[in-house]
N, C-alpha and C positions, 0 to 999 in steps of 0.2 A: 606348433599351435597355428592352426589357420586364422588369416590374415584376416581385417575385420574389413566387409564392404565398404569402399569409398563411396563418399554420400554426393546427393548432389551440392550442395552446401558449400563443399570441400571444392568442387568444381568452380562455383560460384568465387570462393576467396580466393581460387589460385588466377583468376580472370578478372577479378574486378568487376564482376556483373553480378545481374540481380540471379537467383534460383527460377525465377521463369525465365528470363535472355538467354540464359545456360539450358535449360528446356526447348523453347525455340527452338535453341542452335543445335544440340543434336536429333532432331527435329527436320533440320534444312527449311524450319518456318519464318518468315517474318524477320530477318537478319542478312547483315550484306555475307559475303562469301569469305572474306578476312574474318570474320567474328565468329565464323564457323569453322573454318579449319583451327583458328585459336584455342577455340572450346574443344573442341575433336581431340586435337593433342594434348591438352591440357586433362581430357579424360582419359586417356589411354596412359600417359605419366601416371596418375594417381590409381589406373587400373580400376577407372569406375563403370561397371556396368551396371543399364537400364534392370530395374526390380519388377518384374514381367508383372506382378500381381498388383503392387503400387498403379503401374501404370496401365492396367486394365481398369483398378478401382478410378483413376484419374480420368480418363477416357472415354469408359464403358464398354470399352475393347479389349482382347484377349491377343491378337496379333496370331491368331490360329485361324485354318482354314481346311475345314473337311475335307476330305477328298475319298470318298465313299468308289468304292471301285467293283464290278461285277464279280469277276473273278481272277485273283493275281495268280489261279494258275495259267491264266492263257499271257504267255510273255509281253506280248505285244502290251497290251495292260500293263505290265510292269514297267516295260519301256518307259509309258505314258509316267505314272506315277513318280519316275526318280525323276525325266523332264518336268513334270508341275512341281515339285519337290524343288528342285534346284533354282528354276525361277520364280516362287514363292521367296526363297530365301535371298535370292536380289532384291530382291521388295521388301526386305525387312518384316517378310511373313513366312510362317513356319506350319506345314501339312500335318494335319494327322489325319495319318492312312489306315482307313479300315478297309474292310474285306467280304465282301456279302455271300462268299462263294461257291455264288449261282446259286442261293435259293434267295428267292424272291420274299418270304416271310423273314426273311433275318435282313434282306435288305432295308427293308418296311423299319423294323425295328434298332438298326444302326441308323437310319437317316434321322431319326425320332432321339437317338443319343445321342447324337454330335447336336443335334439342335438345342437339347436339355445341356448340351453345357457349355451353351452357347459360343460358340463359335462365330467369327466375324462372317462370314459367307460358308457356302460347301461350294465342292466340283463333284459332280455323277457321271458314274457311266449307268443309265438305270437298264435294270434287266426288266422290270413292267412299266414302260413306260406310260399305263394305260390305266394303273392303279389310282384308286380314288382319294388316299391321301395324301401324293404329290399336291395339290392346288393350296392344301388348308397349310404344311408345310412351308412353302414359298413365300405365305403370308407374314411366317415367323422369321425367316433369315434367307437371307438372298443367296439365290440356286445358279450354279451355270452349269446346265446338263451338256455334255458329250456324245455324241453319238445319235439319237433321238430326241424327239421335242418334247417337253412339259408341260403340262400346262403352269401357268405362274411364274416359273420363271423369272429371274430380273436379267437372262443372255444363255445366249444357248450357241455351241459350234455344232453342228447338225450335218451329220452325211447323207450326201446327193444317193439313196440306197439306191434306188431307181436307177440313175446311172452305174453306179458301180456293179450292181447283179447284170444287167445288160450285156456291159462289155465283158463279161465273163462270160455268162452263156452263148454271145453271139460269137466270141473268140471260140468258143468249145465248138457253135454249130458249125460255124467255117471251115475249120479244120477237121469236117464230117461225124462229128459225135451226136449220135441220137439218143443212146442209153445215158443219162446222169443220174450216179446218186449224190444226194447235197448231205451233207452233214452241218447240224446247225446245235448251237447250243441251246436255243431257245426250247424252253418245257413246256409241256402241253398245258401246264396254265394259264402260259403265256403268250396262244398263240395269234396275237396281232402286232407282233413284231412288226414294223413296215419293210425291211429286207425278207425278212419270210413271207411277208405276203405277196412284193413284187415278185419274189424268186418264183410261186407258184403262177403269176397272172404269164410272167415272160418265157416260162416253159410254155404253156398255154400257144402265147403266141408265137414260137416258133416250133413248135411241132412238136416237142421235145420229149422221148419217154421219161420221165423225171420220178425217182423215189426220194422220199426227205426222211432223214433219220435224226435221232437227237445223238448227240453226242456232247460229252462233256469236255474240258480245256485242258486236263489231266491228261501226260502221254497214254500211261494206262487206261484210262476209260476209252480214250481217242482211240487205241490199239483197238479195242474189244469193240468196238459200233465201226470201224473200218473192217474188221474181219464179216461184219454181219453182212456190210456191202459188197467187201469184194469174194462173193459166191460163184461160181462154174453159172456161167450164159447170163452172167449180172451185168452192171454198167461198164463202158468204155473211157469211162470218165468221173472220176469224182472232185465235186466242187466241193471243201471248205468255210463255212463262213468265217474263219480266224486260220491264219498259218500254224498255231501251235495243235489245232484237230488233224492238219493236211500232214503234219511229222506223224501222226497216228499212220497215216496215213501207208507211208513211207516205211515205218514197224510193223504194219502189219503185211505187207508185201511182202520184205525180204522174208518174214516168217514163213509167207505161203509158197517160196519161191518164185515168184511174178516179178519181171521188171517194170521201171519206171522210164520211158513212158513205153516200154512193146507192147509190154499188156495192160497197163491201164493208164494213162492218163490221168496229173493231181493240180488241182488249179486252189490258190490261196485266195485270202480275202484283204491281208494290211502290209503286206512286206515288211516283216521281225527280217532285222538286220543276217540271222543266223542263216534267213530261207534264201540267200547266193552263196551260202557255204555248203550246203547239199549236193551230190551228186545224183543225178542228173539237179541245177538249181531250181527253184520252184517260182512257176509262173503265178502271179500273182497282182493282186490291183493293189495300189499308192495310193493311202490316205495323206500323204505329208504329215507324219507324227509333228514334223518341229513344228510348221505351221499351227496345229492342235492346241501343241504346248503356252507358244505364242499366245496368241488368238484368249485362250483357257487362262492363264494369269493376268492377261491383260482385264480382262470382261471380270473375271471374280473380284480384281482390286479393285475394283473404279466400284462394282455392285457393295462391295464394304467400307469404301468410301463415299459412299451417300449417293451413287450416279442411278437416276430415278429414269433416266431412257431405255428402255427395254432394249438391248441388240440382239442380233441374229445373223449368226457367219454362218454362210453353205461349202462345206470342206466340200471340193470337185474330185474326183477320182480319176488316176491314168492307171493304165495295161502296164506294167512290169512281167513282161517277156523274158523269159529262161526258157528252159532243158527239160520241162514236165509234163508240156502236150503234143503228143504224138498226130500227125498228118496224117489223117485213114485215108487221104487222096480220095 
């Protein structure tokens, strides 16, 4: 027969305090640090754990925090997700991870479910960042976008895109590549991405013959929009906008018999821990996921803990240099 929940109550008489003191304290509120380790032990003796729905009705809080994600096929995103996951749960808050994956109308429509049931904050990686009901959204529960800006907002970790397309293409130009095809996930719905738009202003400025293709975060999809690129007198280089399209990349080479980099040249966008396990390994730019991670639990807790200061982190990007871009000297 299962055991019958110890109450707080119970806690309360094995301590000699009140049911709010014993509240407090496992809390970490308004009590010295002896009265809290007391209470702690005293709860874990009697095997009492907090009744999540008691004490959201108590509260008004649910101790959940969306984490709304583009597409957890592209790894790196996954990455991200068990990092907010794990240090959510330091914080005595707990992710629920949905999946928008990469369409942009089911995104629209998960961000609108996690808010219907109410959730204390979300984290996004949005895929339209440009869509017209992020602002009314934001109003409702406080947002820390990833990757791109919001509007509304209550904190956002935002990539330098600008920098980071930069040093990729100017890495690409240096090393004499004039032919690039970019492979990018972003859909032609979607197309004011800010990395897709610098990527085409910064071909622009350096001369660059540049084709952009969409490709999806699936190895298989990635395969099938890398064969479309890599054509007889096509690019000498293909840029990636996520490391798990540049493994397409990589499949679809060996399939054509083309080496890596003799005959083409593959440059990444986040460095996924797998992309120095590759032969040749894959050049690629550093977001600092841990930083993200960081940064992202820090800014969501404090947003559903009532912190009314808008912040705004700019993640910097570096060149992580491998084995995948060939010297045309």
């Amino acid at each position: 027969m299962p055991r019958k929940r110890a109450t707080i109550r119970e806690v309360a008489k094995a301590t000699g305090l009140s049911p709010a003191a014993v509240s407090y304290a496992l809390r970490g509120l308004q009590v010295s640090e002896e009265t809290m380790e007391r209470v702690r032990a005293a709860a874990a003796e009697l095997g009492y754990e907090a009744d999540p729905i008691a004490r959201a009705l108590a509260s008004g809080r649910t101790g959940m925090i969306g984490l709304l994600c583009g597409s957890l096929e592209d790894l790196w995103q996954q990455s991200l997700a068990v990092g907010i996951s794990r240090g959510l749960r330091e914080k005595d808050r707990y992710a629920l991870i949905l999946d928008a994956v990469g369409d942009p109308a089911r995104e629209r429509a998960l961000a609108q479910q996690l808010r219907d049931q109410r959730v204390d904050g979300m984290i996004v990686q949005p895929l339209d960042p440009a869509a017209a009901f992020w602002p009314e959204l934001c109003e409702s529960v406080p947002v820390v976008a990833i990757g791109d800006s919001l509007a509304g907002t209550a904190a956002e970790v935002v990539f330098d895109n600008r920098s980071g397309v930069t040093l990729a293409l100017e890495h690409l130009r240096e090393l004499g590549h004039r032919r690039i095809a970019v492979l990018t996930p972003t859909r032609p719905s979607t197309p004011d991405r800010p990395a897709d738009v610098h990527v085409t202003a910064e071909a622009e400025r350096l001369g660059l013959d540049m084709e952009v293709l969409t490709a999806a975060h699936g190895l298989t999809a990635a395969t099938e929009a890398a064969h479309r690129a890599l054509r007889p007198g096509g690019p000498t280089a293909v840029f990636c906008f996520s490391d798990s399209i540049a493994y397409g990349v990589y499949a679809a080479a060996q399939e054509l018999g083309l080496s890596i980099p003799g005959d083409v040249s593959v440059m990444g966008y986040d460095d996924h821990p797998m992309s120095g396990l590759l032969t040749p390994g894959l050049s690629t730019v550093d977001w600092n996921i841990d930083g993200i991670v960081k940064a992202a639990v820090r800014l969501v807790s404090a947003a559903a803990d009532g912190g009314a200061r808008r912040r705004r982190v700019v993640q910097r990007p570096t060149l992580k240099e491998r084995g995948s871009v060939r010297d045309l000297g």
